[in-house]
C-alpha positions in Angstrom: 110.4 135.7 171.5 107.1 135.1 173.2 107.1 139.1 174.6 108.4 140.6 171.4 106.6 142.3 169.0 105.0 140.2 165.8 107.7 141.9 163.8 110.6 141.5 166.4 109.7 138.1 166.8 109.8 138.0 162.9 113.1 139.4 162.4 114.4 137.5 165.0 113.5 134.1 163.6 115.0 135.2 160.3 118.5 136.1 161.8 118.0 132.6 163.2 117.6 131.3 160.1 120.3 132.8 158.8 122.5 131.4 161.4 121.1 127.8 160.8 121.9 128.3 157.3 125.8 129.3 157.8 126.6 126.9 160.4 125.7 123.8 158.1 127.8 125.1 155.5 125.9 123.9 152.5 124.3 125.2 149.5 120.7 125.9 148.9 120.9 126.7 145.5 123.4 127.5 142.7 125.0 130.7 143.8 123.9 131.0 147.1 125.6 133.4 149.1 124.1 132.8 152.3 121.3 135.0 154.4 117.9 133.5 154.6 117.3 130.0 153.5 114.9 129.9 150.5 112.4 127.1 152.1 111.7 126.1 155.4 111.2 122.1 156.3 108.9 120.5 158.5 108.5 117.1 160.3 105.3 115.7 161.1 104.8 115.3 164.8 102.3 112.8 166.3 99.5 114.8 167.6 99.1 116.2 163.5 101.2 119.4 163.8 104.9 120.2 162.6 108.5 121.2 163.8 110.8 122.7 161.9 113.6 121.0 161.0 117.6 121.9 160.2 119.7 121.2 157.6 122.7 119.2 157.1 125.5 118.9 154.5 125.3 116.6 151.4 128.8 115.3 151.7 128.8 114.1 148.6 127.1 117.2 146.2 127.5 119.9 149.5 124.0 120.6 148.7 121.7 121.1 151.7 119.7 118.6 152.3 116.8 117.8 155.2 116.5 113.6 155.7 114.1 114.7 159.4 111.5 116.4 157.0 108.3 114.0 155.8 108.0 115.0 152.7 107.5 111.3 151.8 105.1 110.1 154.6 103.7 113.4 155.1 101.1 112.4 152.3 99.1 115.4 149.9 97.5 117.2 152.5 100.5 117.5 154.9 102.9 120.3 153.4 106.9 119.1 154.6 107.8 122.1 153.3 107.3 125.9 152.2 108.5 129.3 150.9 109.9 131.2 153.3 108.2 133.7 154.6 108.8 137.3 153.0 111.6 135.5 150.9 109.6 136.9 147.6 108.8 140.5 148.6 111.1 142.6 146.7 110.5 146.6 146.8 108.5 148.3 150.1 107.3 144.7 151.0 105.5 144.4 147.9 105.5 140.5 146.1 107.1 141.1 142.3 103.8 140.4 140.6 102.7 143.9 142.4 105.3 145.8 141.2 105.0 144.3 137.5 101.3 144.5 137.8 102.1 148.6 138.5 104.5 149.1 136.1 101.4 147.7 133.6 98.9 149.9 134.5 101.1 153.0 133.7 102.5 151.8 130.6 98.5 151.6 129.9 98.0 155.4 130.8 101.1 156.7 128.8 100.5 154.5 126.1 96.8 155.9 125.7 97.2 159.9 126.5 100.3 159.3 123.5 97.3 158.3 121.5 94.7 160.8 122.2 97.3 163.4 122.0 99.9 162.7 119.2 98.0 160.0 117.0 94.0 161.8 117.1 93.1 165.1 116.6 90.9 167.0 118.2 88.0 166.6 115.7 89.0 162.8 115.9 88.6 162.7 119.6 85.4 164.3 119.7 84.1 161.9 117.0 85.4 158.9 119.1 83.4 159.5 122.7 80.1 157.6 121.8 77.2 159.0 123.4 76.8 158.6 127.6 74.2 156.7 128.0 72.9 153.6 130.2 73.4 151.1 127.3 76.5 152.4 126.5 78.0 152.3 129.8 76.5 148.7 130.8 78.4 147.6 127.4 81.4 149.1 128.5 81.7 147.5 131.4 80.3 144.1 130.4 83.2 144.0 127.8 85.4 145.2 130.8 84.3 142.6 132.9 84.4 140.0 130.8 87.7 140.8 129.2 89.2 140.9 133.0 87.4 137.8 134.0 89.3 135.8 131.6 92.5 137.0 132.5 92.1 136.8 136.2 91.1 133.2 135.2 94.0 132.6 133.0 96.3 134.0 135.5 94.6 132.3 138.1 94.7 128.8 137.2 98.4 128.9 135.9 99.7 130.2 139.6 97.6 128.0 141.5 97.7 124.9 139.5 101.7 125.5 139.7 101.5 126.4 143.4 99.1 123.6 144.4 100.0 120.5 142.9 103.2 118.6 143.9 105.7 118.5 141.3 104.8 115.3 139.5 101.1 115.8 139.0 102.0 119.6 137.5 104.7 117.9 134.8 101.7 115.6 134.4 99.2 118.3 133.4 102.3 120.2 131.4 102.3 117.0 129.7 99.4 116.7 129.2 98.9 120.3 128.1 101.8 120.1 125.3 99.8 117.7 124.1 96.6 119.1 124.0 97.4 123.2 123.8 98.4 122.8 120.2 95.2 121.5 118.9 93.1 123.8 120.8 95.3 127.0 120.0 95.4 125.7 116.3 91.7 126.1 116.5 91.7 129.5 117.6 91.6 130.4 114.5 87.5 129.2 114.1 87.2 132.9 117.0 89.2 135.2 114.7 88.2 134.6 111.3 84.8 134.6 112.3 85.6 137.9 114.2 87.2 139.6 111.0 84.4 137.7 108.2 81.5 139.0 110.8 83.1 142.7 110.4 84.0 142.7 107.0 80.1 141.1 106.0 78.4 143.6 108.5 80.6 146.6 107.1 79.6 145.7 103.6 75.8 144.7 104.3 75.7 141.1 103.3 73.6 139.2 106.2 73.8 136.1 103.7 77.2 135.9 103.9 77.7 136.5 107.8 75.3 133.6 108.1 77.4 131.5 106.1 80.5 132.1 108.3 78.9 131.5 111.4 77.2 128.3 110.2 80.8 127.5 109.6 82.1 128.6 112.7 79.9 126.6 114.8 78.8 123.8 113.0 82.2 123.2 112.0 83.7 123.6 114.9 81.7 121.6 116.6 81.8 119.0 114.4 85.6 119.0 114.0 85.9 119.0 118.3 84.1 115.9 118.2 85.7 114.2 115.6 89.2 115.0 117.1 87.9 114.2 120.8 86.8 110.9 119.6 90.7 110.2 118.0 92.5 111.3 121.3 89.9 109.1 124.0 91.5 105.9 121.3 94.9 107.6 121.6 94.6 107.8 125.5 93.4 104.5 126.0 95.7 102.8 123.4 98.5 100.9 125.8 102.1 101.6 125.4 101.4 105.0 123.2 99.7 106.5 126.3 102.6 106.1 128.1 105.0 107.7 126.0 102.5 110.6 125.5 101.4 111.4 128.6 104.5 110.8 130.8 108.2 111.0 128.7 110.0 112.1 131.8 109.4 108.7 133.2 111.6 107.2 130.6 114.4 109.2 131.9 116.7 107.0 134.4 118.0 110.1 134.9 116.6 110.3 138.7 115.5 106.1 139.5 116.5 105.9 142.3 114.9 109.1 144.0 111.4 107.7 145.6 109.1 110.9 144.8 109.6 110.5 141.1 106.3 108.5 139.7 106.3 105.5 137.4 104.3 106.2 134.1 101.4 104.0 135.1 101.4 106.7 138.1 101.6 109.7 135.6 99.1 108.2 133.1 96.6 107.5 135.9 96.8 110.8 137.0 96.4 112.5 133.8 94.2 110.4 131.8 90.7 112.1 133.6 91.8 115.3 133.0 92.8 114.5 129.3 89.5 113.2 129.1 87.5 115.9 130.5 89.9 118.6 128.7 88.9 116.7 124.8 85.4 116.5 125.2 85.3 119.9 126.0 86.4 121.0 122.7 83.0 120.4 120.8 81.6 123.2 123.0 85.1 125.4 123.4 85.1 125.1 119.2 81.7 126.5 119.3 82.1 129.0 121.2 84.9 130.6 119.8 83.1 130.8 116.6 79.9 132.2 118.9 82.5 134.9 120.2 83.6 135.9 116.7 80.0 136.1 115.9 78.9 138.4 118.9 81.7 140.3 118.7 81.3 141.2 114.5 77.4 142.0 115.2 77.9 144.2 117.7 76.1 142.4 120.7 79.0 143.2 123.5 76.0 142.5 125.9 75.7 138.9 124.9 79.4 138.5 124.5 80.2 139.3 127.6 78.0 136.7 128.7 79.7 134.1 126.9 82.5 135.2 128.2 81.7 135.4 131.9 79.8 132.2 132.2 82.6 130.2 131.2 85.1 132.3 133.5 83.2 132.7 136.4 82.5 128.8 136.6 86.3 128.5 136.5 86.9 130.6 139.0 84.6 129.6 141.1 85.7 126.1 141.0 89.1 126.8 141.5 88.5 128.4 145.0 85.6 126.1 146.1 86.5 123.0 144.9 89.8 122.5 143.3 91.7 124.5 146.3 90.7 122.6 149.2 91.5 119.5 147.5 93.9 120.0 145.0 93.3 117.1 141.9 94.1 117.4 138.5 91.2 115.8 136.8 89.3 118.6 139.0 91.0 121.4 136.1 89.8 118.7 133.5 86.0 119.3 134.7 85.8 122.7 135.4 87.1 123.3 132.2 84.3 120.6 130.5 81.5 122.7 132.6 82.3 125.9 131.9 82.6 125.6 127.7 79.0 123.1 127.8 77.4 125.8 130.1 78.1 128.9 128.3 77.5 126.7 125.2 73.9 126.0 125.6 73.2 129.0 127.7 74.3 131.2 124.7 72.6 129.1 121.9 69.5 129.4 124.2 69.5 133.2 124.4 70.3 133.8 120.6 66.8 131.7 119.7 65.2 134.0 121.8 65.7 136.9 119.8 63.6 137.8 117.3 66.2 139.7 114.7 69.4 137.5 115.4 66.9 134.3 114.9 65.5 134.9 111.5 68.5 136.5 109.9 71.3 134.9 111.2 70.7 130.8 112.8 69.4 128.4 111.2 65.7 128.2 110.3 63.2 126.6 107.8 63.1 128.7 104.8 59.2 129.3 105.8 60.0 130.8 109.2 62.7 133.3 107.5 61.0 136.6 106.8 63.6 139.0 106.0 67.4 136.7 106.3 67.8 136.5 102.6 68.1 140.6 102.4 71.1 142.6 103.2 71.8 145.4 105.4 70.9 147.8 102.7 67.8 146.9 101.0 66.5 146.6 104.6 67.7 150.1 105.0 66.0 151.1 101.5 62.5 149.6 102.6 62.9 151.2 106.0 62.1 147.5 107.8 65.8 147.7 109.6 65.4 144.8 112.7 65.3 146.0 116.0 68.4 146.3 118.1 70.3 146.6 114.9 73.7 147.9 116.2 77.0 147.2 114.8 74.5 146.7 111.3 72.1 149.8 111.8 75.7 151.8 112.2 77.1 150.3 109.4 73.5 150.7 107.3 73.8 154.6 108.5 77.3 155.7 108.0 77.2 153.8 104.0 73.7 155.5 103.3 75.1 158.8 104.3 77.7 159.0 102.0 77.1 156.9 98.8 73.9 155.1 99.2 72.9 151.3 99.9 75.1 148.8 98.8 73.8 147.5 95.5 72.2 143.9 95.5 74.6 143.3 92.4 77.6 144.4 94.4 76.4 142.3 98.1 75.6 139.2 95.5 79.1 139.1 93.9 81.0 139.5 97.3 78.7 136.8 99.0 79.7 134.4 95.7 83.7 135.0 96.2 83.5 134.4 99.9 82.0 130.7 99.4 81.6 128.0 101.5 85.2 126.5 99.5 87.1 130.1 99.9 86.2 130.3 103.9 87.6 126.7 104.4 90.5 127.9 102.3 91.1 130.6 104.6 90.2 129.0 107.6 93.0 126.2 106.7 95.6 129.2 106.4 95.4 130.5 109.3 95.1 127.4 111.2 99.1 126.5 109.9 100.2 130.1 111.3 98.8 129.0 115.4 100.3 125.6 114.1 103.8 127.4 113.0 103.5 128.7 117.1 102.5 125.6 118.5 104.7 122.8 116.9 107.7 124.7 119.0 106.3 125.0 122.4 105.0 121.0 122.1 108.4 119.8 120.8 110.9 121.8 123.4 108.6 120.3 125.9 108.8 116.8 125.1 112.6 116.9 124.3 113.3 118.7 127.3 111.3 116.0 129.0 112.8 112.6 127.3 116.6 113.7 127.3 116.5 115.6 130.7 114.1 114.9 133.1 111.2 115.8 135.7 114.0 118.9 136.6 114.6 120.4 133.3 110.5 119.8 132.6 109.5 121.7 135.7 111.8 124.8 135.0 110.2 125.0 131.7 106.4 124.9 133.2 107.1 127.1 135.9 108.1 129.7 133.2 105.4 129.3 131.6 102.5 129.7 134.1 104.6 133.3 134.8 103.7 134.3 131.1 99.6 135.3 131.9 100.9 137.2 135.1 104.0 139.4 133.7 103.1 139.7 130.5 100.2 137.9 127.6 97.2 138.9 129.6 99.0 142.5 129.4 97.5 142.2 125.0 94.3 140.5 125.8 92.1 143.5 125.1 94.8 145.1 122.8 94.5 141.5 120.6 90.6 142.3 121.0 90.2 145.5 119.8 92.7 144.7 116.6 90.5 142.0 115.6 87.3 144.3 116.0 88.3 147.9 115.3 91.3 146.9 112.6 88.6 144.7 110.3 86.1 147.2 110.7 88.0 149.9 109.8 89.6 148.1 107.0 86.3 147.2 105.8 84.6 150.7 105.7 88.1 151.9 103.8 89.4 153.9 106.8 92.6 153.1 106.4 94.5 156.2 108.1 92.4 155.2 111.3 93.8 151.5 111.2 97.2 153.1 110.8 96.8 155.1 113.7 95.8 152.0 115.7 98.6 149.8 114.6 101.2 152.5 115.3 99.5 152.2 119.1 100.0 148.7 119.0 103.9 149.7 118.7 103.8 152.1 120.8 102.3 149.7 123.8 103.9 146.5 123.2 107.3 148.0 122.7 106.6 150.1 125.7 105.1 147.1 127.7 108.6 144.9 126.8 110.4 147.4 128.8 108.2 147.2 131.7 108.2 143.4 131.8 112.3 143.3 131.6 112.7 146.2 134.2 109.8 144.2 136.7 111.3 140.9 135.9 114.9 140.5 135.7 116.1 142.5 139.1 114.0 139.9 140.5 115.1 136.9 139.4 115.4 134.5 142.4 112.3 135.7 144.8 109.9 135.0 141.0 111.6 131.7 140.3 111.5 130.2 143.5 108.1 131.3 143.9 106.8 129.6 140.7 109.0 126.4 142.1 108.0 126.3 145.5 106.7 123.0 145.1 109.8 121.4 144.4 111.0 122.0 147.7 110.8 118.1 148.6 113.4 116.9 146.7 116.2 118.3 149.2 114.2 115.7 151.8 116.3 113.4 150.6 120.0 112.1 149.1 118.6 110.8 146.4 115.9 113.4 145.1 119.1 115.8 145.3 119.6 115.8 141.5 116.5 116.2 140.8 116.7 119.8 143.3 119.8 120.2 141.8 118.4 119.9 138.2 116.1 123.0 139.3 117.8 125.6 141.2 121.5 124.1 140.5 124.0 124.2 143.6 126.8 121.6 144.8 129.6 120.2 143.0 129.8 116.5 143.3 130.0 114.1 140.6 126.3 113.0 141.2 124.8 116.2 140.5 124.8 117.6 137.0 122.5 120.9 136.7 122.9 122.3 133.1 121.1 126.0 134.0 119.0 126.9 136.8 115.7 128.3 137.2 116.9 131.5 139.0 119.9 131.9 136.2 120.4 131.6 132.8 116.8 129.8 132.6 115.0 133.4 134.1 117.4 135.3 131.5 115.3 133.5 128.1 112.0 134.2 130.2 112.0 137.9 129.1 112.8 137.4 125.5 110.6 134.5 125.2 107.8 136.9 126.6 108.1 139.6 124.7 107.9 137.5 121.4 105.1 135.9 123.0 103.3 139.3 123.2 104.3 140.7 119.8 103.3 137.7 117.8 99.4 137.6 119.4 99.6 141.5 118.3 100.4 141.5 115.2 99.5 138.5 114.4 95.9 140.4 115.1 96.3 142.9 113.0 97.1 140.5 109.8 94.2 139.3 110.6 92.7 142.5 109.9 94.2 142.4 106.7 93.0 139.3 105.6 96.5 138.0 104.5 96.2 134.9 105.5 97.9 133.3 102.5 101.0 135.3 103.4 101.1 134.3 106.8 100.8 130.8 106.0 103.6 130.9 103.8 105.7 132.7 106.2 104.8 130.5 108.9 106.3 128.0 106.8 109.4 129.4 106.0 110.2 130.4 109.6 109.2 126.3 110.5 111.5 125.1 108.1 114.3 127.9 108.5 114.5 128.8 112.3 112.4 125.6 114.4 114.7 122.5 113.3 118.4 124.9 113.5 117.2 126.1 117.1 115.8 122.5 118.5 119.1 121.0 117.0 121.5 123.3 119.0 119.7 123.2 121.6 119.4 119.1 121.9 123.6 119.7 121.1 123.5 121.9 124.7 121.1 120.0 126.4 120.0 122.6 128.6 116.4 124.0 129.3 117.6 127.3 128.7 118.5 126.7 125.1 115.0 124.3 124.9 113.2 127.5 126.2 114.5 130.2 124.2 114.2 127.4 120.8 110.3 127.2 121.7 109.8 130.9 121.4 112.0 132.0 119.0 109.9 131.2 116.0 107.5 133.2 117.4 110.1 136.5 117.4 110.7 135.8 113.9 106.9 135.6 113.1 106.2 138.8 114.9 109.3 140.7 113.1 107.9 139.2 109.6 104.1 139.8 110.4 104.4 143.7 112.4 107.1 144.5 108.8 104.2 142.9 106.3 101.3 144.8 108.2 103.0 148.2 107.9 103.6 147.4 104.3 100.0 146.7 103.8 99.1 149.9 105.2 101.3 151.3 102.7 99.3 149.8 100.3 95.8 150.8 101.5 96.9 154.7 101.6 98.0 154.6 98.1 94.8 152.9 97.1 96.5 149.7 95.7 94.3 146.7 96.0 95.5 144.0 98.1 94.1 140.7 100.1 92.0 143.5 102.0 89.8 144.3 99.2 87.6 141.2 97.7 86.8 140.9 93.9 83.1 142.6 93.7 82.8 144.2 97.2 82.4 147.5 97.5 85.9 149.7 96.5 87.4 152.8 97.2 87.1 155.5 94.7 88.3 159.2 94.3 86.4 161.7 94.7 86.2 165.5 96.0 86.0 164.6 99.6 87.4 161.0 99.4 90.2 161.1 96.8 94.2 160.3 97.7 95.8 163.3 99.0 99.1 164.6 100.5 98.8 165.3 104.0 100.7 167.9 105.6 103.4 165.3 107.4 104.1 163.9 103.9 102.0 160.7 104.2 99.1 159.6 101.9 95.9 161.0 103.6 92.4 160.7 102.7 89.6 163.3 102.4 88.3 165.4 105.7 89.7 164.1 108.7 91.5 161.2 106.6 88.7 159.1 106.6 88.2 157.4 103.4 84.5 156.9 102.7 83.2 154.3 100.8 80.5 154.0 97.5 78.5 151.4 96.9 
């Protein structure tokens, strides 16, 4: 091959390959059919380089196996064994995740020329291009940026934390992430509500009441990050509890006698710095989700970005500079510490330093407050509105237009419903709904851990870290501009605008479901075995065979017992479990909008007690990770069903000017009037007023 061509010589070895792989007669996976082998096997030669090495038959399982590879001598840095090369490119040489990542981007176009063309009208579309100028372009793309900085992070470290660490040390940090996920997803809700409560105060003109939700947000959060870091560093030191924790597989004797499968004291060892690091990061994470919501709510897509972008952009850059070279997991641990303390302190830092956000918003001595105690309106009235206003000047502008600044009476009364007791209240609520999501994804993985192993475990995590790639990151912005827009406009009463952006929510997720199945599915083996390229060393050796087996299935002996494989009926629940992944974060957005938290808490209730413990029994009765997978996600199908039919209900509501857990006892109402009163549009649906816009009063 030395004179042929690159791709001769490519071609060539393949064919070879091939050959190799049909004269051992054995199986490389469950339904192999022969052709190229999936993974090609190295042994580690003297001088520091590596020969390739053949396979031979299992004669007990008929699974292929490689006992001249040094997968257990070769030591971290030495690689016995790797994807084969073009094994994963699928359509005009392109890798799957290119063709998904295409497929995206023109569901995005049709999704939005839909929109502007059958959703807005032409007055509508005018109205919505804001003015081009330099500060609206440089927030435009800070928001861009930022937005795609953390999903190029998110994506990011789930492929290269699954790619780069060997199989035991990425069940460690899933683990170790079903353990810790939950608490901080639970928390999520500190970045939302403070999101929605900002837009609502703002829209309404009551500063005292957005400075009592972010004194919440932070303070609280902070203070609530501690308090849990300080219980989990007891929980992770406490002996005996640690270990069933942190490593559950180990207590499988599923797989003793195979050599590469660590003890718990290994497991625990390894993931106990980045549990560490990952806890004591929550103070700042806490914090900065309710600085987020804040930003966000005000109107200061500048400074948001910046949060954003500090935290992402240390992430990133210590994922290619520090954690590649050397893969480590308590390297994840730290980054993730750095990044939320940096953008933490950097953030609080640059909010002191303005004037207007200072005195009306943090906390101050009641002498150094000049103007915090007034709202948007009386500001307005007395013409001293603070520099850089934004989000509040617009707000300030487009009430004063129509029906003049909100009273004092009226700002008063909504500040006194929304108290310190009723924002706890609230918060609590939507806390059990991410809890209701989380309690699933933490129990399938621990059961699928304890009662079938480090193989049923690593199906279930390689799935996973495919979810940012082909499919969550996809709602990122959509999730964003929910929470921003949908409050906003809910707040200011234009209710036939939020139902214009709900029905795009529809339109894109239910179009970006069909993208992800049609991407996905065709290319079922080259994605799986991609994702589980690192379990390629347990065909090194007899003994390790069950635990390849447990992974990719193949062979029939007695000693090998694979209940689904990664590439079959495991890849099948992938798309499902996705695309209730994506609807819930949707609408669960847009109830958020609403301010129905009660109701979601109560239907996240319902669904825990009605769909959770039937699906995790049958699927502990199958004992297969499939039926563990699709039990983890299916609560979250049910919730998105329950929360996309109550959020068209409530717009329902809102058009026919029924009050509802949008509208707060003494805020500012909707009332008819010659240009604002209910009327029947021409399509037969409640509309409202000139360009059904329903303005407000005070």
């Amino acid at each position: 091959l030395a004179g042929a061509s690159p791709a001769a010589g490519r071609a060539a070895a393949r064919r070879a390959a091939a050959e190799a792989h049909g004269t051992a007669l054995c199986e490389h996976y469950g339904g192999d059919a022969g052709g190229v082998a999936p993974f090609a096997y190295f042994r580690r030669l003297p001088n520091g380089s590596k020969e390739e090495v053949g396979a031979v038959a299992d004669p007990d399982s008929g699974l292929c196996v490689y006992p001249e590879a040094s997968c257990e001598a070769g030591g971290q840095e030495f690689k016995c064994c790797e994807l084969t090369k073009g094994y994963t490119q699928v359509l005009s040489g392109m890798q799957a995740s290119t063709v998904n990542m295409i497929a995206n981007y023109v569901v995005l176009i049709v999704a939005r020329v839909i929109y502007n063309r059958a959703l807005m009208t032409k007055e509508e579309r005018a109205e919505a291009k804001p003015p081009c100028t330099v500060l609206n372009v440089v927030r435009a793309f800070a928001v861009i940026g930022a937005i795609g900085a953390a999903i190029t992070a998110q994506i990011t470290l789930a492929t290269m934390s699954q790619q780069a660490l060997d199989v035991p040390t990425r069940n460690a940090m899933m683990i170790a992430t079903a353990f810790l996920e939950p608490i901080r997803e639970i928390f999520q809700f500190l970045e939302d509500i403070v999101t929605v409560k900002m837009n609502y105060a703002i829209g309404q003109g009551d500063v005292p009441l957005a400075r009592r939700v972010l004194a919440l947000g932070v303070f609280g959060g902070a203070a609530v990050g501690t308090a849990a870091a300080a219980l989990m560093t007891a929980l992770v030191f406490c002996p005996g509890l640690v270990d069933a924790v942190l490593a559950p597989f180990a207590f499988n004797t599923m797989y003793d006698g195979c050599s590469l499968v660590p003890t718990a004291a290994e497991v625990v060892a390894r993931a106990r710095p980045y549990v560490l690091w990952r806890i004591w990061a929550w103070p700042f994470a806490f914090a900065n989700m309710s600085l987020a919501g804040f930003l966000v709510g005000k109107g200061e897509y500048i400074m948001f970005a910046m949060l954003m972008l500090i935290e992402q952009v240390v992430t990133l850059v210590g994922l290619w500079n520090v954690f590649l070279p050397s893969p480590r997991l308590e390297v994840l641990g730290a980054l993730a510490f750095v990044g939320s303390a940096s953008a933490t302190v950097l953030m609080i830092c640059m909010l002191y330093a303005r004037r207007q956000i200072r005195q009306e918003y943090l906390p101050l001595p009641p002498s150094c407050r000049k103007q915090g105690d007034l709202t948007l309106g009386e500001r307005a009235e007395s013409g001293a509105v603070g520099e850089g206003g934004g989000a509040a000047n617009a707000a300030v502008a487009e009430f004063g237009a129509e029906g003049g600044a909100p009273s004092r009476a009226n700002t008063t009364a909504f500040a006194s419903v929304a108290s310190w007791r009723d924002l706890a209240r609230e918060g609590l609520l939507a806390m059990s709904v991410d809890l209701a999501a989380q309690v699933p994804i933490a129990l399938g993985i621990y059961l699928a851990s304890v009662r079938m192993g480090i193989g049923a475990l690593y199906q279930i995590s390689a799935l996973q870290a495919a979810f940012p790639q082909y499919g969550t990151s996809w709602v990122a912005g959509l999730v964003f501009a929910m929470k921003i827009r949908g409050s906003t406009m809910i707040s200011q009463g234009n209710f036939v605008a939020f139902k214009k952006l709900f029905t795009f929510c529809l339109l894109y997720t239910g179009l970006l479901a069909v993208s992800s199945a049609v991407t996905t599915l065709p290319f079922a083996r080259p994605i799986s075995f991609d994702l589980a390229a690192q379990a390629c060393e347990y065909a090194s050796t007899t003994p390790c065979l069950e635990v390849y087996a447990s992974i990719f299935g193949g062979g029939s002996g007695a000693g090998v017992q694979a209940q689904s494989t990664l590439q079959g009926s495991s890849f099948d629940a992938f798309v499902p479990a996705l695309i209730a992944h994506i609807f819930y974060k949707t609408f669960k957005a847009g109830l958020y909008a609403c301010q129905d938290f009660r109701y979601m808490a109560k239907a996240s209730g319902w669904i825990l007690l009605c769909v959770l413990g039937p699906a995790m029994l049958a699927a502990a009765l199958l004992d297969s990770p499939t039926a563990v997978f699709a039990a983890m996600y299916l609560p979250c199908l049910a919730l998105a069903v329950v929360f996309a039919s109550r959020t068209r209900s409530n717009i329902r509501g809102m058009l026919a000017g029924a009050a509802g857990p949008w509208s707060v006892e003494g805020a500012p109402r909707p009332e008819p009037g010659p240009e604002g009163s209910v009327a029947e549009s021409g399509d037969g649906e409640v509309g409202t007023g000139e360009a059904g816009v329903r303005r407000v009063p005070s």
